[in-house]
N, C-alpha and C positions, 0 to 999 in steps of 0.2 A: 279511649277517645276523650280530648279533652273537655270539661263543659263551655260553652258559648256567656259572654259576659250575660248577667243576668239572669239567668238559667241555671235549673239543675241535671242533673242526671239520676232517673228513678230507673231501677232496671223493674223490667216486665218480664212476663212468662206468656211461653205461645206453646202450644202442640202446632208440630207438625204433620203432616201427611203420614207419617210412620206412627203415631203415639206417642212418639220422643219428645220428650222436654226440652226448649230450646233458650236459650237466651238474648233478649234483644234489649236494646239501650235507647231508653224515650228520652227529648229532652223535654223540661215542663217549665212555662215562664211562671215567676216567683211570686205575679201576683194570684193565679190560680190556684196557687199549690195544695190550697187545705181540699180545693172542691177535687181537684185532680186526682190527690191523694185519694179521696175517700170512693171516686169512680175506681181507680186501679186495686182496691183493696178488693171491690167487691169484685172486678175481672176474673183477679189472683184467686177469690175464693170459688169461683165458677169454674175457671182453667182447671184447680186442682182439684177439683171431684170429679170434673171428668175425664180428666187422667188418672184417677184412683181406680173408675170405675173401666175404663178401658186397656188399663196395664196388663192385665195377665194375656189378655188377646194380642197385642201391642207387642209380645217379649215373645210370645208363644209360634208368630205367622216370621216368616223369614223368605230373603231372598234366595235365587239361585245364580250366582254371579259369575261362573267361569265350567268348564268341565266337572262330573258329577258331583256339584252342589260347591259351597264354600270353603270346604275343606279336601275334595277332591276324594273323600270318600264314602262315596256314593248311599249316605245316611238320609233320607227322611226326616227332621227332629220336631217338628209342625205337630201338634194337638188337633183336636177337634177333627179329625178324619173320619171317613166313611171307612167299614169295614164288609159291607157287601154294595152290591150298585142297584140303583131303583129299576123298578121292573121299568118303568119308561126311559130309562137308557138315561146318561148322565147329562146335564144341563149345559148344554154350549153357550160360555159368557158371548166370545164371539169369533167370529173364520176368516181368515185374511186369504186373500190370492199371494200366491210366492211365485218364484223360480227354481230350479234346478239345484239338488243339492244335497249331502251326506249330515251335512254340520248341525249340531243341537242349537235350540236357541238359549240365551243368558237372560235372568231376571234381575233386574237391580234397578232399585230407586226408581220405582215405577214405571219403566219401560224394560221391554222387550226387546231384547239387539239377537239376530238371524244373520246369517250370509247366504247368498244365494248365487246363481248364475243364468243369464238367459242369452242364448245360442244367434248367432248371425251368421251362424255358417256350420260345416260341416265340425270343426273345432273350436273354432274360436267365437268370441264375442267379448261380455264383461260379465265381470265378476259383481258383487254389488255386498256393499255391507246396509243392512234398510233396520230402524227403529221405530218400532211402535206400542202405539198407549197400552200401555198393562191392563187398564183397565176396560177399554172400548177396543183395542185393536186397529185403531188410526194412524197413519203411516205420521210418522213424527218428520224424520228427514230418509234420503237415502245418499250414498258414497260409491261410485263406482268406477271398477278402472280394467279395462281390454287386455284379455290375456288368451292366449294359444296353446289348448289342450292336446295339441299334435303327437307331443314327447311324454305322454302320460297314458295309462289303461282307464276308463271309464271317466268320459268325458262330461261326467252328469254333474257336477260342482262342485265348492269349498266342500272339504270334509272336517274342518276345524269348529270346534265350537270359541265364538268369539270370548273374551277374559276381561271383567270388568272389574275396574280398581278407581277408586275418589271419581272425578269427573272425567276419566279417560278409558276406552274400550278400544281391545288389540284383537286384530281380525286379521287371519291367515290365509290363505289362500291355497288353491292347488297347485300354481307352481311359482312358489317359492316369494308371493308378494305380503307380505308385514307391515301393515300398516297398525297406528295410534292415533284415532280419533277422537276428537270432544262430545262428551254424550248427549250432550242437550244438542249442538247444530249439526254432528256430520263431518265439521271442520278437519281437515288431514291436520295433524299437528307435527306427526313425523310419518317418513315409509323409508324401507330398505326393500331389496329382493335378493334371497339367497341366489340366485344364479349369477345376477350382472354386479352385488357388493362382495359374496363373500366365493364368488369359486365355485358354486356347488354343482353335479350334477344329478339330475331329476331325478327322484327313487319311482319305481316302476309304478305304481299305485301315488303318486304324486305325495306333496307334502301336507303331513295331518298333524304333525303332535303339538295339542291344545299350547299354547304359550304363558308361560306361567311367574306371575309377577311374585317376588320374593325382596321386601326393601325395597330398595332405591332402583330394584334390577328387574329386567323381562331376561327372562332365559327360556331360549328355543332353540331347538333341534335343526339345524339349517342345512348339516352334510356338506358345510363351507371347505376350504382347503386353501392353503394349508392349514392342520390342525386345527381345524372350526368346524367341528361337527357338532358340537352344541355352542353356542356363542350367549354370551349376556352381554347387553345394551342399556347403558340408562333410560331407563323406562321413560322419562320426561325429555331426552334428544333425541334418544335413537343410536346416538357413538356407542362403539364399542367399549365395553368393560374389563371382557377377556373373553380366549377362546381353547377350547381344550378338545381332546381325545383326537387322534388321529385321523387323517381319510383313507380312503383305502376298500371299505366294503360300503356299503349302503348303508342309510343312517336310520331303515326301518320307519318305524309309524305309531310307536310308542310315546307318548306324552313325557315329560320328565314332571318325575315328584318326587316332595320334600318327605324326608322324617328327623326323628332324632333318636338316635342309638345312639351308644355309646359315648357318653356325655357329649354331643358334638351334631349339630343340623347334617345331615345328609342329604345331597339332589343326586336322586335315583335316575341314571339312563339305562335304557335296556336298546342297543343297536344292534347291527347289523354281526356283529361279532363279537360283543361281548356285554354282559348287567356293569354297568360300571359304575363307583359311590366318587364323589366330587365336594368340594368343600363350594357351597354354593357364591360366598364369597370373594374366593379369588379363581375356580376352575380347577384348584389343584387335586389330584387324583389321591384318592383315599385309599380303595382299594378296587380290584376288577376279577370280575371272575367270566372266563371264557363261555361262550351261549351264543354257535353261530348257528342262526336259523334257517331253514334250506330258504334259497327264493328272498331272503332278507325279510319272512314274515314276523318279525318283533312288532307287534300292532297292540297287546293289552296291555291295559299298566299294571307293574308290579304293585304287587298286594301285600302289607305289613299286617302279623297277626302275632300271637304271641307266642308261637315257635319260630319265626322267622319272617323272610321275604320270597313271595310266591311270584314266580316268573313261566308263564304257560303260552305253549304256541302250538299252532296247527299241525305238523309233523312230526314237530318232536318232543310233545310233552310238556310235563312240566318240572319244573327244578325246585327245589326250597332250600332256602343259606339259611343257615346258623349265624345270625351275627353277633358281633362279639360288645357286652353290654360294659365291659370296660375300657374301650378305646374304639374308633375303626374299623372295623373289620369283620371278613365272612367265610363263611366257610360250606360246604356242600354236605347239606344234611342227608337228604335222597333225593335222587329221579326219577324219573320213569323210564322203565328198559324198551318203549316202541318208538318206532322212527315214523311208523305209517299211519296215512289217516284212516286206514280201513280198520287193521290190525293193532288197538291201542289195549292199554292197562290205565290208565290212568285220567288224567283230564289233558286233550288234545284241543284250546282254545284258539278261537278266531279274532270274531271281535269282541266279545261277551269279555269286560274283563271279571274276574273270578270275586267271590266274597270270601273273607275270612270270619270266622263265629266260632270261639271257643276253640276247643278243640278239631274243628273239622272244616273241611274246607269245602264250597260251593260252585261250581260250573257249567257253561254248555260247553257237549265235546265236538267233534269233527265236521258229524253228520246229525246236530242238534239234540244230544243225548245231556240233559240234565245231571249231574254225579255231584254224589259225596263224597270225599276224601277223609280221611284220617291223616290233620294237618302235621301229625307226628312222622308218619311212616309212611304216606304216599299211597296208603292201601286203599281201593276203593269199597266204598260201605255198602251205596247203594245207585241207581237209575232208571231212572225215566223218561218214557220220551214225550211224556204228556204236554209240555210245556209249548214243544215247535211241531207238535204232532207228527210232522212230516218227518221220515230219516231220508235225509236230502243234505248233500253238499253244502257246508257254511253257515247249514240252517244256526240260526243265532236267537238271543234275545237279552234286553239290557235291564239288570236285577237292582233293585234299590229297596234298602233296609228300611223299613219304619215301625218301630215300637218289636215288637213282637212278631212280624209278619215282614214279608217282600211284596212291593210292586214290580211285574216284571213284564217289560214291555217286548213281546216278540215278534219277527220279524213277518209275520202274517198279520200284523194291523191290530191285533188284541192285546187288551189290557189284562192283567193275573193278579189276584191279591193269593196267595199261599203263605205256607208255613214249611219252613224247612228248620226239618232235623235232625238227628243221628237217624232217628227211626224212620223215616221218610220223608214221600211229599205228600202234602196236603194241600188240596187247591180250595181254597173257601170262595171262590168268584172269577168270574169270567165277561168280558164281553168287546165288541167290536170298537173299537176306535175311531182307525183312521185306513184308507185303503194304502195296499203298498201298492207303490208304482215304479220304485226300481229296478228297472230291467237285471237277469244276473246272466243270461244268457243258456242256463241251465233248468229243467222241469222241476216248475212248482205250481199247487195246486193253484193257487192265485195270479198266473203268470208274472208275476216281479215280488218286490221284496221289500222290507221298511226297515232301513238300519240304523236312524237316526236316533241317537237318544235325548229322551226330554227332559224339560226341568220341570223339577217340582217347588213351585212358590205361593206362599200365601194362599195355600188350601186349595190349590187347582196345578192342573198339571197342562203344559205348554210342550206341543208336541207339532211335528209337519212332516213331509212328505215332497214332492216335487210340485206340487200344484197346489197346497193350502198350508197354512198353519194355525193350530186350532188351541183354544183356551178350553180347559172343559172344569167346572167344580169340581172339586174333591172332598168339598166339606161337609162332614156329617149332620143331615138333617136340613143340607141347605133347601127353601122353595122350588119349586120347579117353575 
């Protein structure tokens, strides 16, 4: 910025809202300048003690900005945590009314972004994307657009958790609406919908996998045709980038995610027929290995650990590839020899996606069975069914790593602080949450189910249900 005749330019120092250091550009007329000066010196010495003295909290509290956490694996990295919960039950900062709906909420830059839906009829109505204060729970704006659950199973709402990047948040829908909103008003800046842009027909359990910004690019899962089962979109128009893998089977309910093996970024898809690695890039196909799930349930995301990539589903087990750390490529280390959800050996997941630690591997199985694997050889170590109590159909729960221990939130409304390890479970805390109110149409003790998973940001965990969504502290020693 140029200076104004007469005038200089003294840069300043601010904190912002986050502890971050920012830089702003004063102008200061010439004839003040000695008094001016000597105000901003002492600003500058007050700014920076109290950014000395608030940096390790500052660097230490983080957002949760898209599906589980920033990095999409589902880590915890926040300080100052509670490792058992107060006998007077956890501190609700504050409870909002919602609508209808599967989908986690996102943290970032102090608001709170949710998807919801509320019913006008026997399927239809709107869908709605709603943001609110991080801090007090105050509806910021809402975005909503009418959509018809006819051609879907479980007409209860979005099941996508919304994906936030700089000032824009991308919200999915259950059949098939993409939109890119401005975080602060609500603003549509772009939408597509897989069915009327790209082809697609509806997968039975409608469309879930989280959308996932990579660059300049959104890549999602859309089941378009021709050969648009996964599609990337300039994040800031909306046009297409490119579109790859074939149609032909369902395009499942697996989120796509990034790694890097073999000197080279991989975007991991797990569909309807096959784990397939893609150069995230340009689309083009790296390598694929066959994995067709009965029912087209590919619903967890693959799991990177250091023997490989963990691909588990409900019928048919789980798979782990060898991939190849000099180029490229994979290869099929073991599986699991059961096809049935009754009748398993190994980990048979649903929605719980799986943890990898070391040597062994982490999950819920069929019918809510907790297990360890031996991430070498597929063997199971050990189980329990403490976690979802119930052995019940689907029974689920969503596992997040912090320090030394899991939060793990199951689908009967409670929160789990444990320890997993070769040797076992160990549960160090328990308690109630949030009520489940999703219907599943099957006996549970609770009559419905809570399958939504939360985010954990700045030492409190953001969590809902079909009728609320709830802030609760997480931070150790906070007042009541």
């Amino acid at each position: 910025m140029p200076a104004q005749a007469g005038q200089r330019i003294e840069e300043a120092m601010s904190l912002n809202r986050d502890g971050k250091l920012g830089r702003g550009l004063r102008y200061v007329p010439l004839g003040r300048e000695r008094l001016q000066y000597r105000h901003m010196a002492a600003l500058l010495t007050i700014a920076c003690s109290v950014f000395f003295l608030i940096l390790p909290a500052a660097l230490l509290a983080a957002d949760w900005p898209q599906w589980r956490g920033a990095d999409r694996l589902g880590v915890w990295r926040e300080s100052g945590i509670l490792r058992e919960f107060p006998e007077a039950g956890l501190n609700v900062a504050w409870r909002q009314s919602i609508g209808r709906g599967y989908s986690g909420p996102a943290v970032a830059g102090g608001t709170v972004f949710i998807t919801e839906f509320e019913p006008s009829g026997r399927n239809d109505g709107v869908e709605r994307a709603t943001a609110l204060d991080e801090l007090t729970g105050a509806v910021l704006w809402k975005q909503e657009w009418p959509v018809d659950y006819s051609l879907i199973e479980y007409n209860l709402g979005p099941r996508a958790t919304p994906t936030v990047e700089e000032n824009r948040v991308y919200v999915l829908g259950s059949v098939g609406d993409l939109l890119c909103l401005n975080t602060e008003t609500g603003a549509v800046i772009w939408r597509v919908n897989f069915v009327t842009d790209f082809g697609a027909e509806l997968p039975t359990w409608g469309t879930s996998g989280h959308p996932l910004v990579d660059g300049e690019l959104l890549i999602a899962v859309a089941g378009g045709k021709p050969d648009a089962k996964v599609i990337a979109l300039d994040k800031r128009t909306g046009k297409e980038v490119w579109r790859a893998i074939s149609d032909g089977v369902e395009p499942g309910y697996s989120p796509p995610t990034l790694i890097e093996v073999g000197g080279v970024r991989q975007l991991i898809v797990w569909h309807g027929a096959a784990v397939t690695s893609l150069d995230p890039a340009t689309g083009k196909v790296f390598w694929e290995e066959p994995f067709k799930p009965n029912f087209g349930m590919a619903i967890a995301t693959p799991v990177l650990g250091p023997h490989g990539l963990l691909v588990s589903c409900f019928y048919d087990g789980s798979r782990m590839y060898r991939l190849d750390q000099s180029r490229p490529g994979a290869e099929l280390l073991w599986r699991g020899n059961s096809n049935s959800e009754i009748s398993t050996d190994g980990l048979h997941t649903v929605v719980t996606t799986p943890i990898a630690d070391g040597d062994y591997l982490y999950g819920i199985g069929s019918y809510g069975q907790l297990r360890a694997l031996d991430a070498r050889t597929g063997e199971r170590v050990w189980e329990t069914q403490a976690v979802t109590v119930e052995k019940a159909r689907w029974a689920s729960a969503q596992i997040v790593r912090h320090e030394d221990h899991y939060f793990i939130n199951n689908d009967r409304g409670e929160l789990i602080i444990a320890k997993l390890t070769p040797e076992g479970y160990e549960e160090l805390d328990r308690i109630d949450v949030l009520k489940p109110t999703q219907p599943l149409g099957r006996r549970r003790d609770k009559g419905a189910v809570l399958w939504t998973h939360p985010a954990y940001a700045n030492r409190h965990m953001v969590i809902r249900n079909d009728e609320d969504i709830v802030r609760y502290s997480l931070e150790a020693g906070a007042p009541r």
